[in-house]
N, C-alpha and C positions, 0 to 999 in steps of 0.2 A: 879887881885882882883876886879877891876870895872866891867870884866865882870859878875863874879859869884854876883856881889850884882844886875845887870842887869838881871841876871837870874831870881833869887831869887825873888825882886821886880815884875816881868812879870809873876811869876807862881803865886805868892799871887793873883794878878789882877784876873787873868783865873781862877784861883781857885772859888773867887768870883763872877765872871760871870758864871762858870758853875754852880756854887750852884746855882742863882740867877735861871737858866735857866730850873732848875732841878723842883724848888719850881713852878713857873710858867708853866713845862707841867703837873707836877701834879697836878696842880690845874685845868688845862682843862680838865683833864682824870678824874677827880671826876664829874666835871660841867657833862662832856658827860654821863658818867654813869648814874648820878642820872635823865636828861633828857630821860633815855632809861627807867629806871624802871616805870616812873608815863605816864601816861597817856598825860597830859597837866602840864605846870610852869608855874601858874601866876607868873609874876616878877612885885612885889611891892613895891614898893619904898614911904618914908615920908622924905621930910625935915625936915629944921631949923624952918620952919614958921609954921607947920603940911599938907602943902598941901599933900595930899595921888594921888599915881600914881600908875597907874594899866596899866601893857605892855604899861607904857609911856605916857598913855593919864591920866589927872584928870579925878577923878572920888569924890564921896560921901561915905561917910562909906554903908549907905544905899544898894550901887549899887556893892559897894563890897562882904558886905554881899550876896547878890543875885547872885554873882557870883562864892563866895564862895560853894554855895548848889550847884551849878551846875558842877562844877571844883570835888566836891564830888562823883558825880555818875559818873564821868567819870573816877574816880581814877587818879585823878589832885595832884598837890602840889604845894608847894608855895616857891618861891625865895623871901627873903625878906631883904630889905637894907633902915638902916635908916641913915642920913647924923649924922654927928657927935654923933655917937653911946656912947661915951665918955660922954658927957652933960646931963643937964635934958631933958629927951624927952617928946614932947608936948603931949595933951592928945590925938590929934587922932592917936599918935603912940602904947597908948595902948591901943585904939578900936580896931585898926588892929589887936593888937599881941590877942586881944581877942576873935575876930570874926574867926583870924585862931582856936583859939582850939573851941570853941563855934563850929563851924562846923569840926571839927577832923580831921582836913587837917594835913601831914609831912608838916616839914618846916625846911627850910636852910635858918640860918642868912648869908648873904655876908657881906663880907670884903670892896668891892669892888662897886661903881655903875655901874650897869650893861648898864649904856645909853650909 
């Protein structure tokens, strides 16, 4: 009997981990895709405080916008990840979300920061 509850308990587990495993390559399989269809992926990121990050480096709304127009003619898009998505987000989080449609960029909210 202790073995079959040792069983039972160690497939629950795996069960678990493979679901876990399944979630996470489909989530790279989506990432990769959508890197294939666009041209270029700004990955932009805003925190708790609004500082705005553009592939990592701060930047200014200003510079993002400018980057935005150009990410446009190249058939770009944008990976965009705000820190505690949950909360009130700060206003340069909706300059961002604004500057994206403002210049008619696709966009993917992340789950995830991507640093």
């Amino acid at each position: 009997m202790q073995l079959i509850w040792v069983m039972i308990v160690g497939l629950a587990f795996f069960g678990i981990g493979c679901n876990q495993w399944f979630v996470e390559a489909a989530e790279r399989a989506r990432e990769g895709e959508s890197s294939q269809q666009f041209g270029e992926i700004a990955k932009v990121k805003v925190n708790q405080t609004g500082t705005i990050y553009l592939n990592g480096k701060v930047v200014t709304i200003e510079a993002l916008k400018q980057e935005f127009a150009r990410l446009k003619q190249g058939n770009g898009a944008v990976w965009y990840y705000r820190e505690n998505p949950q909360g009130e987000p700060p206003p340069q989080a909706m300059a961002v979300i604004q500057a994206i449609v403002d210049a008619h960029l696709p966009v993917r909210l992340m789950e995830r920061n991507f640093e």
